[in-house]
PAZAPA-4460 file (N, C-alpha, C; in steps of 0.05 Angstrom, whole numbers, plus 32768, in hexadecimal, padded with zeros to 4 digits):
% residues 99
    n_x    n_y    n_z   ca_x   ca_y   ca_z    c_x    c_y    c_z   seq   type   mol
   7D52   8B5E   8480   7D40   8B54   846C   7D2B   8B6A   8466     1      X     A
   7D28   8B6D   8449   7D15   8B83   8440   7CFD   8B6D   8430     2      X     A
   7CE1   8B73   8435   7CCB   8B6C   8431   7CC3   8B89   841B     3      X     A
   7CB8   8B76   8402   7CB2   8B8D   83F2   7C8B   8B83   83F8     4      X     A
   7C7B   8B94   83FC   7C5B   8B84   8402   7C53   8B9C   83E7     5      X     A
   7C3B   8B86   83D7   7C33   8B9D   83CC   7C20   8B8F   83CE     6      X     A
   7C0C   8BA2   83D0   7BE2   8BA0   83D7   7BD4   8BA2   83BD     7      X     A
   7BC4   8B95   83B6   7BBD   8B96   83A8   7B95   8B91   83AD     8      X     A
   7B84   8BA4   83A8   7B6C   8B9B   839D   7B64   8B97   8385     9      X     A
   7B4F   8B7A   838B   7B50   8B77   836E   7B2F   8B76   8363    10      X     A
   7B23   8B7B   8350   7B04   8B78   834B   7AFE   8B5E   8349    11      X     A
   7AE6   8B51   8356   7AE0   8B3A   835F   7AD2   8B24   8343    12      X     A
   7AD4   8B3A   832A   7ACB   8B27   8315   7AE1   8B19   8306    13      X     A
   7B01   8B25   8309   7B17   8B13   8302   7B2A   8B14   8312    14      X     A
   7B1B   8B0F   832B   7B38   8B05   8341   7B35   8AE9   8344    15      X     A
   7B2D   8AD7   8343   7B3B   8AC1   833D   7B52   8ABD   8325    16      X     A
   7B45   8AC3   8309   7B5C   8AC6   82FC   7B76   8AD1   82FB    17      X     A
   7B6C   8AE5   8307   7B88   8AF9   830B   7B9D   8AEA   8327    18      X     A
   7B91   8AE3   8334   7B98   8AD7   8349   7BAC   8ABF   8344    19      X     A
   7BA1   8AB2   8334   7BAE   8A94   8321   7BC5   8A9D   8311    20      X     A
   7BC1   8AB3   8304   7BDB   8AC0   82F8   7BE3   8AD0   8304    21      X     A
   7BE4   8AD9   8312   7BFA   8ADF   8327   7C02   8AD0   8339    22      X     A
   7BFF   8AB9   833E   7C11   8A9F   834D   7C16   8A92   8335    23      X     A
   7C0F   8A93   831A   7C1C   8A7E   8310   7C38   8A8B   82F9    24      X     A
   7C27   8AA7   82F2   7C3D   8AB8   82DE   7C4A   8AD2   82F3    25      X     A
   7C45   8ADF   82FA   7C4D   8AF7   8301   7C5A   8AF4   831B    26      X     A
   7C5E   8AE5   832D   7C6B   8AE2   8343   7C80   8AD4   8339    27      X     A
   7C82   8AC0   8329   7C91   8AAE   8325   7CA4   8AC3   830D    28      X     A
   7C96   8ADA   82FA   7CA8   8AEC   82F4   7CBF   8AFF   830A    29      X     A
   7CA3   8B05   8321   7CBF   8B12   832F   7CCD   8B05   833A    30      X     A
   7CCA   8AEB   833F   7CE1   8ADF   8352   7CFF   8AD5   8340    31      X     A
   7CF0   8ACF   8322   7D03   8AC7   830E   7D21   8ADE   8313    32      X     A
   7D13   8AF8   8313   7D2D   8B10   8316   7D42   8B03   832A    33      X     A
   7D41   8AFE   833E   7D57   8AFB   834C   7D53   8B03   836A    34      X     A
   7D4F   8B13   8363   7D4C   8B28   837C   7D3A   8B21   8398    35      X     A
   7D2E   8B15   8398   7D24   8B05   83AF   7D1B   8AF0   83B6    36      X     A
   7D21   8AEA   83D1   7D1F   8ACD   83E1   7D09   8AC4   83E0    37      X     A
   7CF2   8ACB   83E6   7CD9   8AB9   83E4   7CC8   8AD7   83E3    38      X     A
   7CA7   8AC3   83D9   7C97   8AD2   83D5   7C7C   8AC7   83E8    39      X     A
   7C6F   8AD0   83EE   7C53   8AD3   83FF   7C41   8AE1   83F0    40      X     A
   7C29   8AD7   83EF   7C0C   8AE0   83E9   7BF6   8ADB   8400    41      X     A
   7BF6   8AF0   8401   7BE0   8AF2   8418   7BC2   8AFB   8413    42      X     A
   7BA9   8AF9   8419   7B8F   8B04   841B   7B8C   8B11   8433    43      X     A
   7B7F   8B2D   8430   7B7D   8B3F   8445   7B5E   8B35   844F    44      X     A
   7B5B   8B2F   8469   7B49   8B27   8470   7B35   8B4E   847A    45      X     A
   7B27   8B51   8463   7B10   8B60   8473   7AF8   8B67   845C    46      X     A
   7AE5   8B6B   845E   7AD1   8B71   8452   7AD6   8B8A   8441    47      X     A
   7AD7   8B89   8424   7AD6   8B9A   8413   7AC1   8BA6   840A    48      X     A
   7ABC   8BBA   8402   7AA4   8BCA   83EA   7AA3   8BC1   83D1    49      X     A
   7AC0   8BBF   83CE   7AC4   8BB8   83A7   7ADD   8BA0   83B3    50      X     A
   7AD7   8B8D   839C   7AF9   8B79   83A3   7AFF   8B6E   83B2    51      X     A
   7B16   8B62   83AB   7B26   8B50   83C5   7B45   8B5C   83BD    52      X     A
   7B4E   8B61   83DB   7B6C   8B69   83E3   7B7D   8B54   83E5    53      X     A
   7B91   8B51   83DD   7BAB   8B3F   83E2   7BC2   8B56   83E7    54      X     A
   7BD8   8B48   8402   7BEB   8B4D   83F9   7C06   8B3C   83F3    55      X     A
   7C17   8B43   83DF   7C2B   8B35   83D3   7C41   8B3A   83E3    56      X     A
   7C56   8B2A   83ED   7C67   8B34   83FC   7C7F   8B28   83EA    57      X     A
   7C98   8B30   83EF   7CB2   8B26   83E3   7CC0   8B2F   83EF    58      X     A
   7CD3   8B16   83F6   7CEA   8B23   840A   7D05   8B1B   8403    59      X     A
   7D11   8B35   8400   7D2B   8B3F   83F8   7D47   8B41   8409    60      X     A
   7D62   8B3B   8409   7D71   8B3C   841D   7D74   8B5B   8426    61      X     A
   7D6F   8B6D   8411   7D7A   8B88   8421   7D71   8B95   840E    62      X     A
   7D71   8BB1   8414   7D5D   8BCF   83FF   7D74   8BD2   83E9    63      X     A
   7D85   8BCE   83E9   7D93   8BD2   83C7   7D90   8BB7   83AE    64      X     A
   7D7D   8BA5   83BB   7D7C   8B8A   83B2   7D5F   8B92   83A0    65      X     A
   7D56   8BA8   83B6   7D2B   8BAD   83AF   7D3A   8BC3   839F    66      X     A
   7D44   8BDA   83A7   7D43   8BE9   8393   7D4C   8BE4   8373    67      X     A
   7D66   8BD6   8370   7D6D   8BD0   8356   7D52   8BB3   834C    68      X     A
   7D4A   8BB1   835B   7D2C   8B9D   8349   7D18   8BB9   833C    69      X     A
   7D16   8BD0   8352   7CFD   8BE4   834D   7D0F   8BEC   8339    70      X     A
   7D29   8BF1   8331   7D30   8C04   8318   7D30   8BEB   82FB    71      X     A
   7D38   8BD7   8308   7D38   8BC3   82E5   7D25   8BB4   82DB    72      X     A
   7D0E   8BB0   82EF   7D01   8B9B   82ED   7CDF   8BA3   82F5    73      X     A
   7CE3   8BAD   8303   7CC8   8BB6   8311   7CB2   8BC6   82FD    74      X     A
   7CB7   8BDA   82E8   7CAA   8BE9   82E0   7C99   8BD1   82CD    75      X     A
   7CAB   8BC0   82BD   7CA7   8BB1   82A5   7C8E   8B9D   82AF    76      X     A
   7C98   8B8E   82C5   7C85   8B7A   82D9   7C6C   8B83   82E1    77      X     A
   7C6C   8BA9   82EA   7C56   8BB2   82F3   7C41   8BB2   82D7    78      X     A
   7C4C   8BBE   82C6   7C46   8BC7   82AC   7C30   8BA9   829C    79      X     A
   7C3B   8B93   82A4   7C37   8B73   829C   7C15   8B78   82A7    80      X     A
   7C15   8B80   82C3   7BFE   8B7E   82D8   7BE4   8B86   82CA    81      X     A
   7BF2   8BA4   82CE   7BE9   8BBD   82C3   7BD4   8BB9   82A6    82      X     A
   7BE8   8BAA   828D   7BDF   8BAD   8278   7BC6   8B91   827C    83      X     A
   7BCD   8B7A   828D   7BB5   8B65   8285   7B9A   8B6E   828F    84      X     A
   7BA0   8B7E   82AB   7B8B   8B89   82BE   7B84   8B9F   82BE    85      X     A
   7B8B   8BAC   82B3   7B84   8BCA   82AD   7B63   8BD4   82B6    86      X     A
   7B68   8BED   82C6   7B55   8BEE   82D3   7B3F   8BD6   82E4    87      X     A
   7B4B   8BC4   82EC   7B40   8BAD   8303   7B47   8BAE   8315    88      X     A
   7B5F   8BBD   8317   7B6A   8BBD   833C   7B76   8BD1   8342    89      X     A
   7B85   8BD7   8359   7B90   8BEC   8368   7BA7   8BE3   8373    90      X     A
   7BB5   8BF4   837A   7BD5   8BDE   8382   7BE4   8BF2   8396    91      X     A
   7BEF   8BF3   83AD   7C00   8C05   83B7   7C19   8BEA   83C3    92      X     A
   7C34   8BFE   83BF   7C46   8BED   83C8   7C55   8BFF   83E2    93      X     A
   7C60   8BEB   83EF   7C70   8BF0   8414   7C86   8BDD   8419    94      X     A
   7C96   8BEE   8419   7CB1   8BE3   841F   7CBA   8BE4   8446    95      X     A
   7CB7   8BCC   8449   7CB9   8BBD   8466   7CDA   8BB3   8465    96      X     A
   7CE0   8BB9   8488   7CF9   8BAC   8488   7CEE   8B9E   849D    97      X     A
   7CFF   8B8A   84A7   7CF6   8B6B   84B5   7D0F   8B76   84D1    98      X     A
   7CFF   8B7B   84E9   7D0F   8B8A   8507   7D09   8B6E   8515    99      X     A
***
């Protein structure tokens, strides 16, 4: 099992909103693809400067399942984020396998 987690901070004047649409549109976009078994949202529990951290987890049966999502689907989905939030958050992604 491959865990795709991607972190996200977000600025504290539209993270609730953003938050609501991404559980109600943008997760439910990536899960529409196919490509993976369930999804998790998590809050990183620690005291920030700027924001609040989440991370998104999705779990995939195997790395040719994540990679053909990162070549067909991923750019367009990120791009979705990208264009509503633009400059509001920060994002790094980590590809976890499940030992």
């Amino acid at each position: 099992m491959i865990i795709y987690n991607v972190t996200v901070n977000i600025e504290n004047d539209v993270r609730e909103e953003w938050l609501n649409w991404m559980k109600t549109v943008h997760i439910p976009d990536v899960m529409r693809t196919g490509y993976f078994l369930k999804s998790k949202v998590c809050k990183v529990l620690v005291d920030e400067e700027q924001g609040t951290t989440y991370s998104f987890q999705y779990t995939c049966a195997n790395l040719e399942n994540l990679k053909e999502y990162q070549l067909l689907h991923a750019p367009r989905l990120q791009k979705d984020v990208a264009d509503r939030y633009a400059n509001k958050f920060v994002a790094f992604r980590t590809i976890l396998e499940v030992v």
